[in-house]
PDB file with SEQRES, HELIX, SHEET and CRYST1 records, atoms N, CA, C and O in Angstrom:
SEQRES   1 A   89  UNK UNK UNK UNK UNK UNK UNK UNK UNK UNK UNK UNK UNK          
SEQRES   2 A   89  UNK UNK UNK UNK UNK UNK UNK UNK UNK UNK UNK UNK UNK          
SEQRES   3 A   89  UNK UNK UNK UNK UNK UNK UNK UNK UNK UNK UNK UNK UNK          
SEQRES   4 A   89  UNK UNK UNK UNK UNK UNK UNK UNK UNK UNK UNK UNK UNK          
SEQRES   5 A   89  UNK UNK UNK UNK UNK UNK UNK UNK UNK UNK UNK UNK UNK          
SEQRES   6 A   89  UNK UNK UNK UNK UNK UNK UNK UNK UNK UNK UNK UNK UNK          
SEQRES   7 A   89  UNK UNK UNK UNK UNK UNK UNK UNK UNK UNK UNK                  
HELIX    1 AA1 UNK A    9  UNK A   17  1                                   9    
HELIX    2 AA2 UNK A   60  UNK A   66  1                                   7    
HELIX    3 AA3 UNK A   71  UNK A   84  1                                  14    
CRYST1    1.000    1.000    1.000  90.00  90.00  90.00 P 1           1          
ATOM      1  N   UNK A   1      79.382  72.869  76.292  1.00  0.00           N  
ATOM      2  CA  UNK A   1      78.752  72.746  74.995  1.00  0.00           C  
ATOM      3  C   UNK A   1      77.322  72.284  75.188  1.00  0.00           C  
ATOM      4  O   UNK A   1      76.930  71.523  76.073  1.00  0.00           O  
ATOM      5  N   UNK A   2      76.829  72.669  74.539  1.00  0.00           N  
ATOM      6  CA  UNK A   2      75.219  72.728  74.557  1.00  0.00           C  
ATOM      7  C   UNK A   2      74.331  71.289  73.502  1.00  0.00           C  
ATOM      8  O   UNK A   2      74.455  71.181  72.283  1.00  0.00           O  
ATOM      9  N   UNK A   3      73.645  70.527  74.228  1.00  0.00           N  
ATOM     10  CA  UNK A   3      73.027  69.274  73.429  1.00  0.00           C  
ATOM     11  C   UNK A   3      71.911  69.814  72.874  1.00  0.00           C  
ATOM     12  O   UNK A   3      71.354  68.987  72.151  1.00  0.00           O  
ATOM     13  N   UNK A   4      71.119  71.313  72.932  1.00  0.00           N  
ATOM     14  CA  UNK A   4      69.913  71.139  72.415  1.00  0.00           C  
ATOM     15  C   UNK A   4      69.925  71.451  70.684  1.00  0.00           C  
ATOM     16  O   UNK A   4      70.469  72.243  69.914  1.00  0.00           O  
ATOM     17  N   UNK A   5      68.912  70.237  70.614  1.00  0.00           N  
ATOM     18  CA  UNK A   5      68.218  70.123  69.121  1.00  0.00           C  
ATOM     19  C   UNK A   5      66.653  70.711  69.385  1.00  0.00           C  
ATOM     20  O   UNK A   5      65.926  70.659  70.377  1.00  0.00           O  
ATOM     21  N   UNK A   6      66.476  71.274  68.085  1.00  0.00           N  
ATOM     22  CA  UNK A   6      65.442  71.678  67.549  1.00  0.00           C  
ATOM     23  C   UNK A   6      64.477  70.549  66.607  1.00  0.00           C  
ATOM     24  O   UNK A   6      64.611  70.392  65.393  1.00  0.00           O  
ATOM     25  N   UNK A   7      63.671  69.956  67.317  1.00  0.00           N  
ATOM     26  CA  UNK A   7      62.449  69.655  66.764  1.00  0.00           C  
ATOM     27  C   UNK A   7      60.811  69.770  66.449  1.00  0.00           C  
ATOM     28  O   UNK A   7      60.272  70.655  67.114  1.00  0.00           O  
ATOM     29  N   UNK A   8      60.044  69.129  65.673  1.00  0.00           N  
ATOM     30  CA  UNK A   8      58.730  69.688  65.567  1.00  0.00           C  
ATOM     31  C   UNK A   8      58.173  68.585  66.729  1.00  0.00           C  
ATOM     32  O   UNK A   8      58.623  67.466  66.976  1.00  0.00           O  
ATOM     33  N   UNK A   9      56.916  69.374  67.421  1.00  0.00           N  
ATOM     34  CA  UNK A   9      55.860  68.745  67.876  1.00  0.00           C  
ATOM     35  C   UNK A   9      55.820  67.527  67.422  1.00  0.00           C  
ATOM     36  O   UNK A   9      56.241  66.730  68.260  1.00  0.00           O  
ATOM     37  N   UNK A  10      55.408  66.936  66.205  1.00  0.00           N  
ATOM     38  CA  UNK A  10      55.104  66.039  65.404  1.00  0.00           C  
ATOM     39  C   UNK A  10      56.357  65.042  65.871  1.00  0.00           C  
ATOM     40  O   UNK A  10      56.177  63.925  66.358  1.00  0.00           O  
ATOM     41  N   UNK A  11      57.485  65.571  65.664  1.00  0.00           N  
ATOM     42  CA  UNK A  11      58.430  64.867  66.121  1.00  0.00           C  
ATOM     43  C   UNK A  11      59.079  64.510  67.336  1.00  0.00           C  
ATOM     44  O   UNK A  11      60.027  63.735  67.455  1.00  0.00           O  
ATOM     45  N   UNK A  12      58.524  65.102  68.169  1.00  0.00           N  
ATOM     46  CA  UNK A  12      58.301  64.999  69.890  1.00  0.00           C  
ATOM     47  C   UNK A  12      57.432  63.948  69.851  1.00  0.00           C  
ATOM     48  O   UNK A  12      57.891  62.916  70.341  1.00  0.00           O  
ATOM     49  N   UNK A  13      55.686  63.849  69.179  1.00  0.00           N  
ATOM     50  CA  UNK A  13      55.293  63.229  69.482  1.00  0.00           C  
ATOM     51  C   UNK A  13      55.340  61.605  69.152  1.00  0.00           C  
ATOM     52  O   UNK A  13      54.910  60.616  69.746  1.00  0.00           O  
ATOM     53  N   UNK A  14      56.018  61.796  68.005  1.00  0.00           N  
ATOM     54  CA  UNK A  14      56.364  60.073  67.457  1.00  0.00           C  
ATOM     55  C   UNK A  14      57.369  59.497  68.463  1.00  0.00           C  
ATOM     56  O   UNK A  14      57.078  58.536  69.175  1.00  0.00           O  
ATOM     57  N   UNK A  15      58.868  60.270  68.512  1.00  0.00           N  
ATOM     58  CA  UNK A  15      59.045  59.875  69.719  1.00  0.00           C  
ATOM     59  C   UNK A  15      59.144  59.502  70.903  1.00  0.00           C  
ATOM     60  O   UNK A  15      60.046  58.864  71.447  1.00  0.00           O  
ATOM     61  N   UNK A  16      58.113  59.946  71.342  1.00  0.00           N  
ATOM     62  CA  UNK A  16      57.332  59.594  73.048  1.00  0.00           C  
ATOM     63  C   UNK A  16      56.715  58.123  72.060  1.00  0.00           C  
ATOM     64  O   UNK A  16      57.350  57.105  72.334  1.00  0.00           O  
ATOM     65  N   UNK A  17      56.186  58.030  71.556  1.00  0.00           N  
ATOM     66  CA  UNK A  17      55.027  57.031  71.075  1.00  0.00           C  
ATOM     67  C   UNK A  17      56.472  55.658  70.718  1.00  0.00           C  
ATOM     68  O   UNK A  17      56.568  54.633  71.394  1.00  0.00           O  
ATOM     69  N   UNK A  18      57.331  55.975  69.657  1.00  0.00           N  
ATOM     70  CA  UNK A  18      58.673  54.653  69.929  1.00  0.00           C  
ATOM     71  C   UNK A  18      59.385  54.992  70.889  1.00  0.00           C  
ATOM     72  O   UNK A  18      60.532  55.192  70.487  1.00  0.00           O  
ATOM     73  N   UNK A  19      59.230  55.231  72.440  1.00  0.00           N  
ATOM     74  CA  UNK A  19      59.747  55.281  73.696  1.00  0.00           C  
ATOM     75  C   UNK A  19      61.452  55.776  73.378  1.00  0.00           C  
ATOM     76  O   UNK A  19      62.374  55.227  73.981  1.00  0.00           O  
ATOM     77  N   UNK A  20      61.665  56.757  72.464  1.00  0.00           N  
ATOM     78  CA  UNK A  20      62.914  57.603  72.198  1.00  0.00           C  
ATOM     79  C   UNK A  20      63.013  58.471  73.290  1.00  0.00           C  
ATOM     80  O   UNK A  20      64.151  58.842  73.574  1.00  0.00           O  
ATOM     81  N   UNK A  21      61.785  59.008  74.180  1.00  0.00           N  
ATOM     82  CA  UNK A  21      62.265  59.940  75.054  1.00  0.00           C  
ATOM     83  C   UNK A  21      62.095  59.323  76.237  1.00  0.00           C  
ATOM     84  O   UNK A  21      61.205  58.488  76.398  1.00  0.00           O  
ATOM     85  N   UNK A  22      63.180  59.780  77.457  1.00  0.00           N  
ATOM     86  CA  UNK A  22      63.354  59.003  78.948  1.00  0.00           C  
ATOM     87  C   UNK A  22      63.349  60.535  79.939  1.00  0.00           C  
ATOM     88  O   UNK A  22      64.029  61.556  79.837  1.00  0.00           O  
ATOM     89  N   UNK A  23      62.049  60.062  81.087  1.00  0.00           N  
ATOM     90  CA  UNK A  23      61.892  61.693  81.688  1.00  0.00           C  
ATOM     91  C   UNK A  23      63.085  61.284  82.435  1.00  0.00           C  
ATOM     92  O   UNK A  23      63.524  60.193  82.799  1.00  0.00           O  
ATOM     93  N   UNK A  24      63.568  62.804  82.581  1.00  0.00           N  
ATOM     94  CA  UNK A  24      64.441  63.023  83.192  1.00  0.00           C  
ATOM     95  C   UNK A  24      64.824  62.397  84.663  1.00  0.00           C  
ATOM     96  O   UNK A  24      65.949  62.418  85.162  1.00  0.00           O  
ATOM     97  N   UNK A  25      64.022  62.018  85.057  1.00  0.00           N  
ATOM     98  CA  UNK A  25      63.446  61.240  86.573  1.00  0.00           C  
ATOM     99  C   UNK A  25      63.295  60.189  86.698  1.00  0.00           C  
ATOM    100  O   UNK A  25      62.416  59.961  87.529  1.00  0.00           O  
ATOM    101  N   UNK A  26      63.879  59.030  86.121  1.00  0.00           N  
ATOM    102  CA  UNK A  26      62.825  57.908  86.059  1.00  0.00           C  
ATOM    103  C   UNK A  26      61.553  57.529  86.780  1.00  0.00           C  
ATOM    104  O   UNK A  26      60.530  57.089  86.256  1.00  0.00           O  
ATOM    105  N   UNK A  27      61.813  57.810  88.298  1.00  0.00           N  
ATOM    106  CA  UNK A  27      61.331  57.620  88.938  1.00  0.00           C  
ATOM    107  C   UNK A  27      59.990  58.625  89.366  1.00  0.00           C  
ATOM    108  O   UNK A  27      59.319  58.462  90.385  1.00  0.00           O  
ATOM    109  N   UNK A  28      59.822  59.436  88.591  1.00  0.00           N  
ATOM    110  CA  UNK A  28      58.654  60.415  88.396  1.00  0.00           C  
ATOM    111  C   UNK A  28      57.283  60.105  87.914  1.00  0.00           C  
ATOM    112  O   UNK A  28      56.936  59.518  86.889  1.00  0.00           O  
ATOM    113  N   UNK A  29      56.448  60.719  89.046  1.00  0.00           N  
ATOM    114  CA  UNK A  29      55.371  60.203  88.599  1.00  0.00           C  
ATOM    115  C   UNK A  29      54.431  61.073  87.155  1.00  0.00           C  
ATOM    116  O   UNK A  29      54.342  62.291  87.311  1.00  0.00           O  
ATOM    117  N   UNK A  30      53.892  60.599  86.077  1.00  0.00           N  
ATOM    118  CA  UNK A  30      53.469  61.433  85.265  1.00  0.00           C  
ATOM    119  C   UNK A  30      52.451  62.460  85.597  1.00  0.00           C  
ATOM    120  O   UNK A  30      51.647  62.155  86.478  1.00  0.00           O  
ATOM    121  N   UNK A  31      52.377  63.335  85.180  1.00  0.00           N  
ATOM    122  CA  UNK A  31      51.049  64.673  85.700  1.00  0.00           C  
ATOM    123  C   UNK A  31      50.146  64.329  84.930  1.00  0.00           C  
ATOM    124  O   UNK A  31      50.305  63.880  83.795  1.00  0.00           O  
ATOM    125  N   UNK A  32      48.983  64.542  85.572  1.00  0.00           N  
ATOM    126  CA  UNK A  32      47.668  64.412  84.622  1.00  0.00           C  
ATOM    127  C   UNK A  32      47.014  65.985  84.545  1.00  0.00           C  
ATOM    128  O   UNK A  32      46.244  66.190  85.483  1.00  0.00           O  
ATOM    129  N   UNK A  33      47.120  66.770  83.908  1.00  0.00           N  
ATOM    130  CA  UNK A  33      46.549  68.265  83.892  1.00  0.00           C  
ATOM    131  C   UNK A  33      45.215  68.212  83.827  1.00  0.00           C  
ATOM    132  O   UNK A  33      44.702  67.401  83.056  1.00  0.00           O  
ATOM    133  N   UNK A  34      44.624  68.837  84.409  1.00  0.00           N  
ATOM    134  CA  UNK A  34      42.759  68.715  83.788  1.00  0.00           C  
ATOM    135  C   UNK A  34      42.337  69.304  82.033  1.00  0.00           C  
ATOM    136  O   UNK A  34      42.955  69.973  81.206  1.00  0.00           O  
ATOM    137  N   UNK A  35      41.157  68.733  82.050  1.00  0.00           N  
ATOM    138  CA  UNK A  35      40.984  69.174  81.377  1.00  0.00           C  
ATOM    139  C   UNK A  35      40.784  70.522  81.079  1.00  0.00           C  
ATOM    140  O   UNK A  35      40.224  71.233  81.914  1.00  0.00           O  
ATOM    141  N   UNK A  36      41.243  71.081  79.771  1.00  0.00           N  
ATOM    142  CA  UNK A  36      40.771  72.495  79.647  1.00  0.00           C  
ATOM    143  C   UNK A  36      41.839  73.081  80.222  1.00  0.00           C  
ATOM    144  O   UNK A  36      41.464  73.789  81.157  1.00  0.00           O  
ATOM    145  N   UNK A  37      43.038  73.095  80.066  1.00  0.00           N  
ATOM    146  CA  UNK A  37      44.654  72.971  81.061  1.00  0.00           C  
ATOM    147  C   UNK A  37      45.041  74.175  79.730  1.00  0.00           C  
ATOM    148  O   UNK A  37      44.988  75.297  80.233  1.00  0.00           O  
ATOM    149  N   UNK A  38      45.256  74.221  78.831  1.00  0.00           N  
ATOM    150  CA  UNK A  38      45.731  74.972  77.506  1.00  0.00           C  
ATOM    151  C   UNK A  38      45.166  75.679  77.264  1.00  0.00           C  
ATOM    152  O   UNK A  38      45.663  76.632  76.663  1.00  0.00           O  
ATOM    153  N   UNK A  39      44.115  75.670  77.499  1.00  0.00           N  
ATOM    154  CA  UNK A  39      42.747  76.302  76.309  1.00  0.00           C  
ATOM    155  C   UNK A  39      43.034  78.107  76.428  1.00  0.00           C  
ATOM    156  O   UNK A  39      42.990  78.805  75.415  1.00  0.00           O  
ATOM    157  N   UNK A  40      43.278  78.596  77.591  1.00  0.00           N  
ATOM    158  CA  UNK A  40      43.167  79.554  77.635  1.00  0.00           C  
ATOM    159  C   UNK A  40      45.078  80.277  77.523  1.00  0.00           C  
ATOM    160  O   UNK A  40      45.270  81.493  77.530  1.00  0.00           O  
ATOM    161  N   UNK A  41      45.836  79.615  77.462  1.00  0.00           N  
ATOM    162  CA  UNK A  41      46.878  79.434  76.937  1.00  0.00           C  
ATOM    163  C   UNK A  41      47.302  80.401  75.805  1.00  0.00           C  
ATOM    164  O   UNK A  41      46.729  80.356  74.716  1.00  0.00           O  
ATOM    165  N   UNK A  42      48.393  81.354  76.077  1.00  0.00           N  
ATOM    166  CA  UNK A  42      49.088  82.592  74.803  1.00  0.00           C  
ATOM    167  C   UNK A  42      50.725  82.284  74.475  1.00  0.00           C  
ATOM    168  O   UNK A  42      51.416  82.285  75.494  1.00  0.00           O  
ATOM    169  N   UNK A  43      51.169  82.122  73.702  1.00  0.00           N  
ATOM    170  CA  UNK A  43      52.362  82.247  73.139  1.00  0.00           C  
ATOM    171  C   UNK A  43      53.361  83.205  73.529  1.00  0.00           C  
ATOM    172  O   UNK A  43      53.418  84.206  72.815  1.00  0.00           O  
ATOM    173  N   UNK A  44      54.362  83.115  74.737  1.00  0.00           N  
ATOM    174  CA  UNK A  44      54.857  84.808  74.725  1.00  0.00           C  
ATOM    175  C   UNK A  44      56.321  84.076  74.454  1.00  0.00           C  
ATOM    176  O   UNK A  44      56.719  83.026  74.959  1.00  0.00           O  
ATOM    177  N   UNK A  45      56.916  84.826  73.630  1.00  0.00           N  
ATOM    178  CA  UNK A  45      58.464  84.916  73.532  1.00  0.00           C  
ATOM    179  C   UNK A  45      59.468  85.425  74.754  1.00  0.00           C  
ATOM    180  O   UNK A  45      59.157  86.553  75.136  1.00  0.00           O  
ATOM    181  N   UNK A  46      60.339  84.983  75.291  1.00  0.00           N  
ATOM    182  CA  UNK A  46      61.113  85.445  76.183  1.00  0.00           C  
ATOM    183  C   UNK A  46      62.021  86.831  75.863  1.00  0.00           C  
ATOM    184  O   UNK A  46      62.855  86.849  74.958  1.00  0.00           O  
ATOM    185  N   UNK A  47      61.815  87.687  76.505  1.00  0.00           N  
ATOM    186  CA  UNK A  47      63.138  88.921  76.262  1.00  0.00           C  
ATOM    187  C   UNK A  47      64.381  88.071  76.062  1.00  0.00           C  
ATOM    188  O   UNK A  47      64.766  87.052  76.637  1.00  0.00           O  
ATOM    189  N   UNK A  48      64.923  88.841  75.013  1.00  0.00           N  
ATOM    190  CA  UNK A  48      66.237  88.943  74.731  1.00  0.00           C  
ATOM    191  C   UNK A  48      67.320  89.355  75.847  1.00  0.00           C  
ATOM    192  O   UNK A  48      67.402  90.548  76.138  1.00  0.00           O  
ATOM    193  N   UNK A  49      68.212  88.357  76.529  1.00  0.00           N  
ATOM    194  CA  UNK A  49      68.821  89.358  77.580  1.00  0.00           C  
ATOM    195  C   UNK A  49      69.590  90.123  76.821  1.00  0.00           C  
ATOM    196  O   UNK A  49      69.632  90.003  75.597  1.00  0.00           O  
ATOM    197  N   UNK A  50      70.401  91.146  77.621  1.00  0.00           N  
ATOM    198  CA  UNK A  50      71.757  91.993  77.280  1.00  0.00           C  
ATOM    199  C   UNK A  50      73.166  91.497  77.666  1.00  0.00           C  
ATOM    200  O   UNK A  50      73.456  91.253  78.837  1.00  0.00           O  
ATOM    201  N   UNK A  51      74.192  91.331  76.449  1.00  0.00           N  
ATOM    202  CA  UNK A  51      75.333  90.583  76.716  1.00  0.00           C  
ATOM    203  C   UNK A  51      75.945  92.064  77.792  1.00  0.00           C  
ATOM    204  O   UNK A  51      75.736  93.260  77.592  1.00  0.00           O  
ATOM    205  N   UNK A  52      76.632  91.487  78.779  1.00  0.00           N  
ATOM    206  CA  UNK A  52      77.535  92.381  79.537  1.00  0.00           C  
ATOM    207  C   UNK A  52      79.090  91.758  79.914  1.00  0.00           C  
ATOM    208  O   UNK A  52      79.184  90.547  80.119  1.00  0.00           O  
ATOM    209  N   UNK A  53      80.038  92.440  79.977  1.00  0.00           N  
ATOM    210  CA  UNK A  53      81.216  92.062  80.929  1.00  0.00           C  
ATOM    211  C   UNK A  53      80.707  92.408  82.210  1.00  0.00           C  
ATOM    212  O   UNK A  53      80.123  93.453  82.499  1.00  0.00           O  
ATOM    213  N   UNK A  54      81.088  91.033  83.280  1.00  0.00           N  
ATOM    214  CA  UNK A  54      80.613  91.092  84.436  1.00  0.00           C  
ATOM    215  C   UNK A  54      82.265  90.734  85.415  1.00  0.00           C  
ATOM    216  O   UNK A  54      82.855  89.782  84.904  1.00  0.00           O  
ATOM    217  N   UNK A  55      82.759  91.134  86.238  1.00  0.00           N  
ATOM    218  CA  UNK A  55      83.955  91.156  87.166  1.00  0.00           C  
ATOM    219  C   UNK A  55      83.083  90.598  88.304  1.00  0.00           C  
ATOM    220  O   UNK A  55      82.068  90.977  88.888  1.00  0.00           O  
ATOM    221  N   UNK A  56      83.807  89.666  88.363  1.00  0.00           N  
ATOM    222  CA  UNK A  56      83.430  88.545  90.157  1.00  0.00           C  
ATOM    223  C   UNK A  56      84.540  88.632  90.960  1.00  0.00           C  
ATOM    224  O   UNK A  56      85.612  89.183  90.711  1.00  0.00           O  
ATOM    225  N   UNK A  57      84.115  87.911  92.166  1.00  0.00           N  
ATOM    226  CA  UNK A  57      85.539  87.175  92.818  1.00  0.00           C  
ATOM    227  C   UNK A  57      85.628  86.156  92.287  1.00  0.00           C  
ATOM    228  O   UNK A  57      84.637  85.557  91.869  1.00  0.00           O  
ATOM    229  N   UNK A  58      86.980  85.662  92.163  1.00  0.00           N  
ATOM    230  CA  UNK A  58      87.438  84.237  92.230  1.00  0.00           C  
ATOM    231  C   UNK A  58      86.583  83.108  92.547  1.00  0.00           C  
ATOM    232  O   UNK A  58      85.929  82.355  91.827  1.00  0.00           O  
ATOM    233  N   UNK A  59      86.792  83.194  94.111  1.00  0.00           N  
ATOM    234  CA  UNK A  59      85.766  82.469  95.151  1.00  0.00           C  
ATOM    235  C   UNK A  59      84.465  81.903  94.577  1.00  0.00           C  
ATOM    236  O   UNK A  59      84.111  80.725  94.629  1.00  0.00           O  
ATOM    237  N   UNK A  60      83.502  83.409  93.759  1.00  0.00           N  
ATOM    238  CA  UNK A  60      82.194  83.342  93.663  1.00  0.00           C  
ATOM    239  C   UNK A  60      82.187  82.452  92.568  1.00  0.00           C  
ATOM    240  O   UNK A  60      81.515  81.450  92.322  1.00  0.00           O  
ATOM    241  N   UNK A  61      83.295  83.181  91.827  1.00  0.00           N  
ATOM    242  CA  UNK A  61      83.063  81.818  89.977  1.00  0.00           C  
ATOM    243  C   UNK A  61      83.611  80.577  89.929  1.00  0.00           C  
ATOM    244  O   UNK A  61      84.032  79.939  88.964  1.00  0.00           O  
ATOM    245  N   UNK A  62      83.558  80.317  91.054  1.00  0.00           N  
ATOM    246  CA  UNK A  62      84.987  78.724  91.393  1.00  0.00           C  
ATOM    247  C   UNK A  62      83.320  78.286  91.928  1.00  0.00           C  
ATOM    248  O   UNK A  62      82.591  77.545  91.270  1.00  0.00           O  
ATOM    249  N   UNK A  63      82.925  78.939  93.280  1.00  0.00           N  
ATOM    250  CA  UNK A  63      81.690  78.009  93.709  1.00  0.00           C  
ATOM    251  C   UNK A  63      80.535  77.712  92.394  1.00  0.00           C  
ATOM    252  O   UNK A  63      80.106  76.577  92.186  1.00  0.00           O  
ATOM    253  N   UNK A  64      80.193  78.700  91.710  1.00  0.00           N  
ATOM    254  CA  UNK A  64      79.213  78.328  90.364  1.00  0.00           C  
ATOM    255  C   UNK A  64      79.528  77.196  89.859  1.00  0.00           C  
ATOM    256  O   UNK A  64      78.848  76.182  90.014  1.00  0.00           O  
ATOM    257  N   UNK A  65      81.061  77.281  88.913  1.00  0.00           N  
ATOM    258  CA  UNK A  65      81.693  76.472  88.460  1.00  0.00           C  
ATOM    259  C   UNK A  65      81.730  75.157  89.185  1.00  0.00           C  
ATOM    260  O   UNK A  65      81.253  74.237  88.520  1.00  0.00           O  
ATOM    261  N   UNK A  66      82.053  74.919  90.056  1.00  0.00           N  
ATOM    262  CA  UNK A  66      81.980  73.819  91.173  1.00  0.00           C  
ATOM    263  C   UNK A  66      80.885  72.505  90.653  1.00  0.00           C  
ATOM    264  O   UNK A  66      81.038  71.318  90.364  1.00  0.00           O  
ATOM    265  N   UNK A  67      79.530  73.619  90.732  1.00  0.00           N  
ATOM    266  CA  UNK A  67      78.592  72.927  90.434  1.00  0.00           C  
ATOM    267  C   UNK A  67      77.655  72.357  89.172  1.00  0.00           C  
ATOM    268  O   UNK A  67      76.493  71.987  88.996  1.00  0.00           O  
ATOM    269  N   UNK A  68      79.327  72.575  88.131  1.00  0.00           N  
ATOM    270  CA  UNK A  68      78.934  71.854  87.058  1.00  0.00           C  
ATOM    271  C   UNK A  68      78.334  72.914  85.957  1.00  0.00           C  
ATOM    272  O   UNK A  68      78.195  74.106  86.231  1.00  0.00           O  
ATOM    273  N   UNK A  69      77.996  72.357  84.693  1.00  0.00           N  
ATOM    274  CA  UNK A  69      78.070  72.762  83.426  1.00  0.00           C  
ATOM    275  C   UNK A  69      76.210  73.763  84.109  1.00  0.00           C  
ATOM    276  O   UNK A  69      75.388  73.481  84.980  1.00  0.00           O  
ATOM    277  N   UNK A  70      76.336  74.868  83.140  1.00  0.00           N  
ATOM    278  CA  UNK A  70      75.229  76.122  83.585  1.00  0.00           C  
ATOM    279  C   UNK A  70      75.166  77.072  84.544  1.00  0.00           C  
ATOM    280  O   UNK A  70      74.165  77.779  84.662  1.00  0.00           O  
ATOM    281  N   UNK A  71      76.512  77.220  85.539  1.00  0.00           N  
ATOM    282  CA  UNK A  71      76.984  77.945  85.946  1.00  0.00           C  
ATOM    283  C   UNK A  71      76.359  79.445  85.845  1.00  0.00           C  
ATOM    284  O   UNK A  71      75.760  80.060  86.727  1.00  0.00           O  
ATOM    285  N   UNK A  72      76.622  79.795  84.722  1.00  0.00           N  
ATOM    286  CA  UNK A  72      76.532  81.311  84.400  1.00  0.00           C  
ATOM    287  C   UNK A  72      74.635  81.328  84.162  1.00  0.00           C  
ATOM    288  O   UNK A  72      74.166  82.425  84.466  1.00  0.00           O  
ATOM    289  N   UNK A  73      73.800  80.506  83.782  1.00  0.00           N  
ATOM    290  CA  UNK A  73      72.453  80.122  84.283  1.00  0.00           C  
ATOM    291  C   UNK A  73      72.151  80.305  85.669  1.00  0.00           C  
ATOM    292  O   UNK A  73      71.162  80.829  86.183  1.00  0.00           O  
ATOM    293  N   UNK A  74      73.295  79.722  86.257  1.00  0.00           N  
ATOM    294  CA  UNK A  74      72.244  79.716  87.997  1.00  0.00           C  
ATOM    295  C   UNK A  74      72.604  80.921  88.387  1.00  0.00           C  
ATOM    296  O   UNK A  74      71.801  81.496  89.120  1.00  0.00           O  
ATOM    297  N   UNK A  75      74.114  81.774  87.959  1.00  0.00           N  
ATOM    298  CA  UNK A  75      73.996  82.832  88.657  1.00  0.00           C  
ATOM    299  C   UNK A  75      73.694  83.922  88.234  1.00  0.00           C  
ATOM    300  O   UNK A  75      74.086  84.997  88.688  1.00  0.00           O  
ATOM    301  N   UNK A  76      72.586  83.664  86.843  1.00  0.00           N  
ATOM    302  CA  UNK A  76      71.363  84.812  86.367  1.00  0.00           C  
ATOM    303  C   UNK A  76      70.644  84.375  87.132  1.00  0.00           C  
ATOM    304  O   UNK A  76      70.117  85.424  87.504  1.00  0.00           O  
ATOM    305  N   UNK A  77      69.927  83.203  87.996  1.00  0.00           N  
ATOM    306  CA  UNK A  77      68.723  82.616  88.462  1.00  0.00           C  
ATOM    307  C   UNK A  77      68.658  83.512  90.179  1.00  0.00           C  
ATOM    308  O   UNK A  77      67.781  84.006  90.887  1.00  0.00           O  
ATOM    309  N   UNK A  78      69.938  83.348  90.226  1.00  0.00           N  
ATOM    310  CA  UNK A  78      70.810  84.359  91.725  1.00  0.00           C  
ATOM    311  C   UNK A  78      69.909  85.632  91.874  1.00  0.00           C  
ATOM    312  O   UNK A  78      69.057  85.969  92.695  1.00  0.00           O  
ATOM    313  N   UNK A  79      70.686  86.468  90.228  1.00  0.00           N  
ATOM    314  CA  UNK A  79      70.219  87.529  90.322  1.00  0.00           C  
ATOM    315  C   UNK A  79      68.441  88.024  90.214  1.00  0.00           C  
ATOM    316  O   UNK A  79      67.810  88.960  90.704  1.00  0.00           O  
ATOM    317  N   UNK A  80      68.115  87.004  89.424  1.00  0.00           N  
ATOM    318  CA  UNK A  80      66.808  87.500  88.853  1.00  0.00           C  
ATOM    319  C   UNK A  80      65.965  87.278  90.533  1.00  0.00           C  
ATOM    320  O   UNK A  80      65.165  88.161  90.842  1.00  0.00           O  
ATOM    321  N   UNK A  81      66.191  86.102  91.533  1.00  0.00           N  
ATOM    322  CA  UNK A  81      65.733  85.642  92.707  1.00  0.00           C  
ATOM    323  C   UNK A  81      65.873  87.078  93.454  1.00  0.00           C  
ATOM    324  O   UNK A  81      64.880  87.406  94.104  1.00  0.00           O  
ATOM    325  N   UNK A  82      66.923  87.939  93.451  1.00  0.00           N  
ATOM    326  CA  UNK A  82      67.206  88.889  94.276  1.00  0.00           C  
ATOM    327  C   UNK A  82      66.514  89.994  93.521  1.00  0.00           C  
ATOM    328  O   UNK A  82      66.670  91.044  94.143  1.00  0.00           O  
ATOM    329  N   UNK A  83      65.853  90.155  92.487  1.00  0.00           N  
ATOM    330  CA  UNK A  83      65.327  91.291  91.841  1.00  0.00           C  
ATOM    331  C   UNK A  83      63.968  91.091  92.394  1.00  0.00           C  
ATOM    332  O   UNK A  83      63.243  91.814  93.078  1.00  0.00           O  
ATOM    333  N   UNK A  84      63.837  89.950  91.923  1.00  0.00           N  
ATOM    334  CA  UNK A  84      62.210  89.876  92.266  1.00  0.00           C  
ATOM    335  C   UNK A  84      61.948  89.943  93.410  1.00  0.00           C  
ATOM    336  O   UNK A  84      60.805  90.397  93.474  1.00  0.00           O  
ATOM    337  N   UNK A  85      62.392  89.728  94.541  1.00  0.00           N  
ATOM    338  CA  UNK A  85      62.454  89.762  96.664  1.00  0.00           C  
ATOM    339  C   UNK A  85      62.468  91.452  96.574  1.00  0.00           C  
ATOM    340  O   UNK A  85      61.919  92.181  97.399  1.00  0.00           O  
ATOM    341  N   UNK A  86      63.224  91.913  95.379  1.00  0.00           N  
ATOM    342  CA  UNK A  86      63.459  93.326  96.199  1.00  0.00           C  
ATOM    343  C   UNK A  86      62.116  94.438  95.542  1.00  0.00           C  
ATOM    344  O   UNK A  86      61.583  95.437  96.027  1.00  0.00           O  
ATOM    345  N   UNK A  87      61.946  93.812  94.435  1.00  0.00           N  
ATOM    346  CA  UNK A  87      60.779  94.761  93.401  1.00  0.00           C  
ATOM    347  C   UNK A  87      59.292  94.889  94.752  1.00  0.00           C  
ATOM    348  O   UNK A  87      58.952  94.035  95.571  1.00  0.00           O  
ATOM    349  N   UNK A  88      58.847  95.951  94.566  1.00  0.00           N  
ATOM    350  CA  UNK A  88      57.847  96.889  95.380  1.00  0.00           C  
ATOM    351  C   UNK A  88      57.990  96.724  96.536  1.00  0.00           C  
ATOM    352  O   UNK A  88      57.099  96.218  97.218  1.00  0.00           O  
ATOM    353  N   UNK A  89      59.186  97.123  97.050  1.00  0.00           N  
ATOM    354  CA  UNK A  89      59.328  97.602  98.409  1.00  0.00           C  
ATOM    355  C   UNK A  89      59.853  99.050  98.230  1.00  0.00           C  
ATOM    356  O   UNK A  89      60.083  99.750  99.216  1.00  0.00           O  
TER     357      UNK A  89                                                      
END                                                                             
């Protein structure tokens, strides 16, 4: 089951400001971007994937699974890793 909420900017930013949000890392150091980091910055929407029935082994959906909730995420991340190695050759 999935935790994400939908909020505004505005509401991202009040929250950072009453310390509501904790990076994921504690231990991470913050980035400082330069200036002028956005500016040239475009809006693109992600493609829509295509739902498919997909047939595995056992084996393969036990190891995904193994490693916890997003499973079926890492092994689009699998495929898309092996598309992109193989594109213009």
């Amino acid at each position: 089951m999935s935790n994400i909420t939908r909020v505004s900017l505005n509401e991202i930013n009040r929250m950072k400001r009453d310390g509501e949000l904790q990076p994921q890392n504690p231990n991470a150091k913050p980035v400082k971007l330069p200036d002028g980091f956005w500016d040239n910055a475009t809006m693109r929407m992600p493609e829509a994937k295509t739902p498919i029935s997909l047939r595995v082994d056992p084996d393969i959906l036990e190891f995904f699974r193994a490693q916890g909730e997003g499973h079926l995420t890492r092994m689009h991340a699998v495929l898309r890793a092996y598309v992109d190695a193989h594109k213009g050759r």
